[in-house]
Each structure stands twice: as C-alpha cells, then as structure tokens.
N, C-alpha and C positions, 0 to 999 in steps of 0.2 A: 679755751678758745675754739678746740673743735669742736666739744659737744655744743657749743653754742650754737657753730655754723651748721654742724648737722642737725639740731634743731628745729632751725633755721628753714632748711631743706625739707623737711621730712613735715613742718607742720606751717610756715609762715608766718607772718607779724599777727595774723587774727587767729591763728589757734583753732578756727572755725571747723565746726562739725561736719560730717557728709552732708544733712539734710540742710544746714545753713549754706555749704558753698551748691546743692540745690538749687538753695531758693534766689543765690547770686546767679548763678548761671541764666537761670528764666527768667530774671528782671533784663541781665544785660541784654541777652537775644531781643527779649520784646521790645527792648527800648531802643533795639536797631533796626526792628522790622519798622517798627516807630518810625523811626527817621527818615525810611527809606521810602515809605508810601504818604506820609505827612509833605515832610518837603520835597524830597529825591521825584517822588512823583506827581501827588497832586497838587503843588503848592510851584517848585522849577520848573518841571516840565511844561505842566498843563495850564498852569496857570488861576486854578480853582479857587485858591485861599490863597491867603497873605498875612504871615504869622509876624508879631512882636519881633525887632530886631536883634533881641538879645537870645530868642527862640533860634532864630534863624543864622543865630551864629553856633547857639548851642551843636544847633542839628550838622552844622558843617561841620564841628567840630565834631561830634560823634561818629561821625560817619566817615571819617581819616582815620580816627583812633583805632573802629573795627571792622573797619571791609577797604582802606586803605581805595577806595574809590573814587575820580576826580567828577564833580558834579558835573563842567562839563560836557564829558565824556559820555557822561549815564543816560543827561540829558537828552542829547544830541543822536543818540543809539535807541531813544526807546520813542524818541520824535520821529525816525526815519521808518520804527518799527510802522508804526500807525500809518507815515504815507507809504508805506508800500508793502503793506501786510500781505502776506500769504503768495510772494512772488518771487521770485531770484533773486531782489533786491533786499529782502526781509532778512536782517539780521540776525533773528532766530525764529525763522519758525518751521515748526514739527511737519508741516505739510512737504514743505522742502526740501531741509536737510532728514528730516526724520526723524522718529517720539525719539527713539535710542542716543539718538547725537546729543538733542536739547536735553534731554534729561540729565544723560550722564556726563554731561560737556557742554552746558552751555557757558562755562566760564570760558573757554576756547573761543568758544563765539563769538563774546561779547570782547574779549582780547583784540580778537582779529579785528571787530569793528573798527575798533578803536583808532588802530591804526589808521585808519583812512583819516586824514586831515583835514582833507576838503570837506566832507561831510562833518565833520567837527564842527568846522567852522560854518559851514553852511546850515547845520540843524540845530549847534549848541549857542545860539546867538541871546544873549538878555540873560547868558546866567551871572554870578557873583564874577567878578576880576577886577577885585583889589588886592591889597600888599598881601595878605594874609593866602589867597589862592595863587597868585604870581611866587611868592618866594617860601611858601608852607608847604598846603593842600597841595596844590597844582606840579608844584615843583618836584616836592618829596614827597611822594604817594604812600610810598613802603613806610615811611618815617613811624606811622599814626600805630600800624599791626605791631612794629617792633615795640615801642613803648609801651603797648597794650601788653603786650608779653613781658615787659617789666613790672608791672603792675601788678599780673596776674600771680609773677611766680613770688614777689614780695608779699602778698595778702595769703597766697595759702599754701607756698613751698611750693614744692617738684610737680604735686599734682594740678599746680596752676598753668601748669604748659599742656595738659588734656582738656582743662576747662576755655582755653583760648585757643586751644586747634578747633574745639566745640563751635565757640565765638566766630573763626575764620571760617568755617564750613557754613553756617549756617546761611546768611544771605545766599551765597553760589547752588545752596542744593534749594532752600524752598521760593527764592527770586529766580534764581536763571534758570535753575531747573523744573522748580512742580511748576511753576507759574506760568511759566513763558513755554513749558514743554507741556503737561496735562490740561492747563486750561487753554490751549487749542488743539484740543486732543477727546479729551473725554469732560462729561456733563450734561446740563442742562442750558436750556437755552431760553433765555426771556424773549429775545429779539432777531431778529435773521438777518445779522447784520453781514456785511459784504466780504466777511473771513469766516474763520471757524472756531473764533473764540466762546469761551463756553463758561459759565458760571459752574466751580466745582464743588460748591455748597451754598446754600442760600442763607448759612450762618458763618457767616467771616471775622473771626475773631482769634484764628491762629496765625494767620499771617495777614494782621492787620487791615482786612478784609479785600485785600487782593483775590481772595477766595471769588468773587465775586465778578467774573473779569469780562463776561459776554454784556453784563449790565456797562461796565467803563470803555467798553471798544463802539456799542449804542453810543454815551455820550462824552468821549474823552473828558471833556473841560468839566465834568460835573466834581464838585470838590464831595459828593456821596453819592456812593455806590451802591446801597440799597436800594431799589427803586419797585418794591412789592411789597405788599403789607407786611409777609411773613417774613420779609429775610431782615439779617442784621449785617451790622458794617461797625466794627468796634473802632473802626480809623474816624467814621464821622461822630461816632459815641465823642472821641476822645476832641475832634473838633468842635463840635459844640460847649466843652468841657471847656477849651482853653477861648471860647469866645464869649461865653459868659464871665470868663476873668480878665477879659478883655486884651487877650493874647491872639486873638487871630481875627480876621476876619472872611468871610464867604465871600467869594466873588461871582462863583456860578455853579449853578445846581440845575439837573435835566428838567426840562419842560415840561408840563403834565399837559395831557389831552383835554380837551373842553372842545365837547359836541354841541353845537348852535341851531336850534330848531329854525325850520321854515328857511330854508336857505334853498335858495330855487336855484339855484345856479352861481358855481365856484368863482368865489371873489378872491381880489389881492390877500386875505386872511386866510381865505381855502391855501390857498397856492402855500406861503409861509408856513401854514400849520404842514403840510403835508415833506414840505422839504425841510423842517427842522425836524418830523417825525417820520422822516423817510423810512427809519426800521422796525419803527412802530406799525405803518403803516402796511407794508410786506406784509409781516406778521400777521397782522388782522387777516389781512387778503389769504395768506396760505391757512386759517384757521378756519376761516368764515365763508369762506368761496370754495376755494380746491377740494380742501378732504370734504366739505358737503358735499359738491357733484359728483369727487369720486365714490363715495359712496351709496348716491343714490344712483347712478350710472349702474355701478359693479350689483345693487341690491335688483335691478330690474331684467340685469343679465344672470340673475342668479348666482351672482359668486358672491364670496369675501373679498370686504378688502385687503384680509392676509394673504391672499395669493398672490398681491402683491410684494416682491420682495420692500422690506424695509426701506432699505437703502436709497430704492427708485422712488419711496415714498416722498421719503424725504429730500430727494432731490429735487422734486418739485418746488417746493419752499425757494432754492435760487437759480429756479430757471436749468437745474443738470451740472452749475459752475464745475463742480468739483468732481465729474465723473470722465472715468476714460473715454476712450471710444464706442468699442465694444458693450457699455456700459449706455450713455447714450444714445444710442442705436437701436437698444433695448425699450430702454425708455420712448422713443418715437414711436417705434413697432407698435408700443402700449396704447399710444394719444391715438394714433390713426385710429383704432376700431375705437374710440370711446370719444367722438362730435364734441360733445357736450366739456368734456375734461381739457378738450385739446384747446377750445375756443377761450376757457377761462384762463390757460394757461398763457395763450398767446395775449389775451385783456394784462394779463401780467407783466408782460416783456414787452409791453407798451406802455404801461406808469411806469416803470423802472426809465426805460428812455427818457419818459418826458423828465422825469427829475435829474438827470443828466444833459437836460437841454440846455441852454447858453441865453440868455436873456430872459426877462421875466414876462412882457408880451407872450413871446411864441411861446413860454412855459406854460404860461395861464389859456392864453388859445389850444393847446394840446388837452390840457387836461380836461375843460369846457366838454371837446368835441368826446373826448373820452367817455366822461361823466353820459352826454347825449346817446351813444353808442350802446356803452352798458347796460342805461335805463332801456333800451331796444332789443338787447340780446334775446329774451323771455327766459333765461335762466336767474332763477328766482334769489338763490343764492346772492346771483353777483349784480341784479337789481340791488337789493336790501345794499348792499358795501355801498352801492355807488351812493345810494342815498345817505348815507353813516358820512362817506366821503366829504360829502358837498359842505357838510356840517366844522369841517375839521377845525380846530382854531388852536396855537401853542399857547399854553399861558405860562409865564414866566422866561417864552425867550428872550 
C-alpha cells in the first residue's frame, strides 16, 4: 500500500515523461492564453466575435479551472482600462503607476480594481449571469485553481504542483504584466493613438497575439489584430479556424482606408472616413507633414534632424501630450525659430479638435474650412495631406 502511494507521488496515474509533461504544460498555457484573448477579450469584452455556445461555455469553464478569474470582473476592468487609458483612473497603466508596478504587480492591480463595484457593475454590463456564474464561476472563483491542482498532482504526482504554480503564474506575468505593462511601455507603433500603447512584435503568436496591442487600442472592437501585411495574429489564425467549422462568427474587423479621387471638397463620407480613422489619420499627418518640414526646415538651416533630441521628435506626433514641463518648454523654444514646423504643427491641433467636435454639421464645416486653409498654407507637404484628406472614405465601417 505504501509503495503504491509513493508511487503514486513520485510519478502520477500517466507515468508521463519530462518531455511529455512539456508538451502538457505548453498545450494547457496556450489553451488559456486561448481563452483569455478569444472570449475574455475579443469576443466579452469588445464584442468582435461570437463564438458557438458550447465554445463559450468551454472558455468559461477553462478559464475558472486556471486563472480562477470572474468574466465579469475582467470584463469590466479592461473596459474601464480603454475609457480612461493613460490617466489616474487607468487600472494599469505603466505611465502611471509605473513599468516596475505593472510588471511586477499587475495582479495587485487588477485585485484592487476589482474591488470597486460600481465600476463592476457600471462597465461589466452584457457579460454571462446565469446559474453556472451566480452559484459556480462567480461565486467560487478559487474553486476552478484548486481542482486544477487536483488534477495536475493525480496525472503526474508531486511534480504536478510546479506544472500548476506554472499554470497559475502564467496569465498574471504575460496578461497583467508583459501586456498591460511593456506594451504601453516599449515598441513599435502602427498608429498614434491617444495613449501609449505599443505593438511589441508584429508576430503575435506567443501570447495569442496580444503581442500586437497599439494595433487593438487603434480599433478596440476589431475581433484581428493584424492590421499590416507583415504582421501575424495567431488569435484571428485560430478565429477563422473555428469559423470555417462554423464555431464563431466575426462581427467586426478595422476599417481599411479607401482614397476617392476628384473630391473637391469634404463630404459627409470625408468627415466619417476621417473620425472612424481618426489614428490613421494623425499618423499620416505626423509621417507626411511634420518630419517632411521638419526636415526640410532643419536641411536649409543647415543642421540634422538628430540634433533634434528624439523624444521632442516624437513628441510632435501627439501635440507634447506626454511631456513634462521643462520638456515642453523645450519643444516650443524649438517651433518658434522654425515658421514652417510650428504652423503645421498648429494645422495639427486643429483636426484633432475638430474630431472632438460635438455635432456632425459643425464637424464637417471645421474640417471644410480646415481643408481650404491648408490648401493656402503654401507648405507643400501639408498641401499634398489636405488633398489625400478630402479623399478619405472607411470601408467596412
């Protein structure tokens, strides 16, 4: 009877090898990263896809068993993240609390949100609340981890308690922490969208293509996160996978640009195209306007653009948002001696207003008068834009 039970202990009902409990470990992790960015995020949250109800039960169910999570919760926390990104009010983020906190504690974070109820109830509205999250899920959070740990240490003994601390770590270090801490930290940037999130590879298929995150803060509701020839998203890989088996369906994917020749002057389709591609459109503007004057500016005063510090480069792109004082102070000092940078800069922080304007008349009259202005400026650069501009049109909003 004892050698049995030690046995038992020492090797598990599956007897399994190192490289077999491996290859268990990487199915289960990926099949919770799975979970968590399929349903948890683009399918509850955002609303993107709408998977099979048996999927959708699966994914509740897997996601109790190993991260002990209440949809909810998660829901409602990474809903509040979005309205009020990069502020006081942001949940997690690095700009805020700072890289070190979110990294190494965003599970704290997301705790504390949690707490708050009103926001619960205010941001986690339309998730699952039937019997199963009322008296399971919901109820008994911890339930899903403990039974995970019965599992683990009956399939492979004693060492099945390291392969399930493995399991419990995972979500918390590469969700709350790489994701929610490095990708508004460090990257690359598709789009200048109005935080600091950042795409940290343009191959996303380690963490279910969350890797990709300045693309999904551009267009929350998009159920793929690829949005560049070259990049990959192994979450919409697997989405189209389960929609060819007739397991999911798509409900929204980002808008592509479509330039309209001969457009004399910005219609209701200008206007639309421009406020569904409001990040797009920045973007352009800081690509195709700005760094061109600044550097033909800086080439006729004889300098480089690297005596430009970096940082004030790039600042330009959202208007200084994110600079201190001292720091924008700098940056002004800069515009004043250089007309030309300063004037396209200010053309800048006048479409951002108008897309923040409140009616669609005074929207469409702003941008008009804009469009007329710019083609006036005689800076060649931000001619060309206006014209690109007038063209704009979203298709597939």
């Amino acid at each position: 009877m004892l050698d049995t039970l030690l046995d038992f202990l020492a090797n598990g009902l599956t007897r399994a090898s190192w490289g077999e409990m491996l290859v268990y470990l990487l199915v289960v992790t990926q099949l919770t990263i799975f979970t968590v960015t399929l349903y948890y995020h683009r399918s509850a949250t955002h609303r993107g896809v709408d998977f099979h109800w048996i999927l959708n039960g699966f994914f509740r169910f897997w996601g109790w068993l190993t991260t002990g999570m209440v949809v909810k919760e998660w829901v409602a926390i990474h809903r509040k993240h979005h309205a009020k990104v990069e502020t006081e009010e942001d949940p997690h983020s690095p700009q805020i609390a700072g890289i070190k906190k979110v990294f190494l504690d965003g599970v704290a974070l997301y705790r504390e949100a949690s707490y708050n109820k009103a926001d619960m109830e205010k941001y986690g509205r339309g998730t699952p609340d039937d019997w199963f999250e009322r008296t399971l899920f919901g109820r008994h959070p911890y339930w899903g981890p403990t039974l995970m740990a019965v599992i683990d240490i009956s399939l492979f003994g004693v060492i099945g308690m390291a392969i399930w601390a493995v399991q419990m770590i995972w979500i918390p270090f590469w969700a709350a922490g790489f994701v929610n801490g490095i990708g508004h930290w460090w990257g690359y940037r598709n789009f200048e969208s109005s935080d600091k999130a950042t795409n940290i590879s343009p191959w996303g298929f380690w963490i279910g293509g969350e890797e990709l995150h300045n693309n999904h803060h551009a267009f929350p509701s998009s159920a793929k996160f690829a949005l560049r020839k070259w990049e990959f998203d192994i979450g919409w890989a697997a989405i189209c996978s389960l929609r060819f088996l007739g397991l999911a369906k798509v409900l929204r994917v980002a808008p592509t640009l479509n330039i309209r020749p001969n457009v004399h002057l910005p219609d209701a389709e200008t206007l639309k195209g421009v406020l569904t591609l409001r990040f797009q459109a920045t973007t352009d503007y800081y690509r195709n306007v700005i760094l061109p004057t600044m550097r033909e500016e800086m080439a006729q005063a004889g300098d480089s653009i690297k005596s430009v510090p970096r940082r004030l480069r790039r600042a330009l792109a959202d208007g200084g948002r994110w600079l201190d004082n001292d720091a924008r102070e700098r940056l002004q000092a800069a515009l004043a001696n250089r007309p030309a940078l300063r004037t396209v800069c200010e053309f800048r922080a006048r479409l951002v207003a108008l897309m923040e304007e409140r009616g669609a008349d005074k929207s469409l009259k702003a941008l008009q008068q804009w469009i007329v202005e710019a083609e006036q400026s005689g800076i060649r650069s931000l001619q060309q834009f206006a014209q690109r501009l007038k063209g704009y049109s979203a298709v597939g909003a």
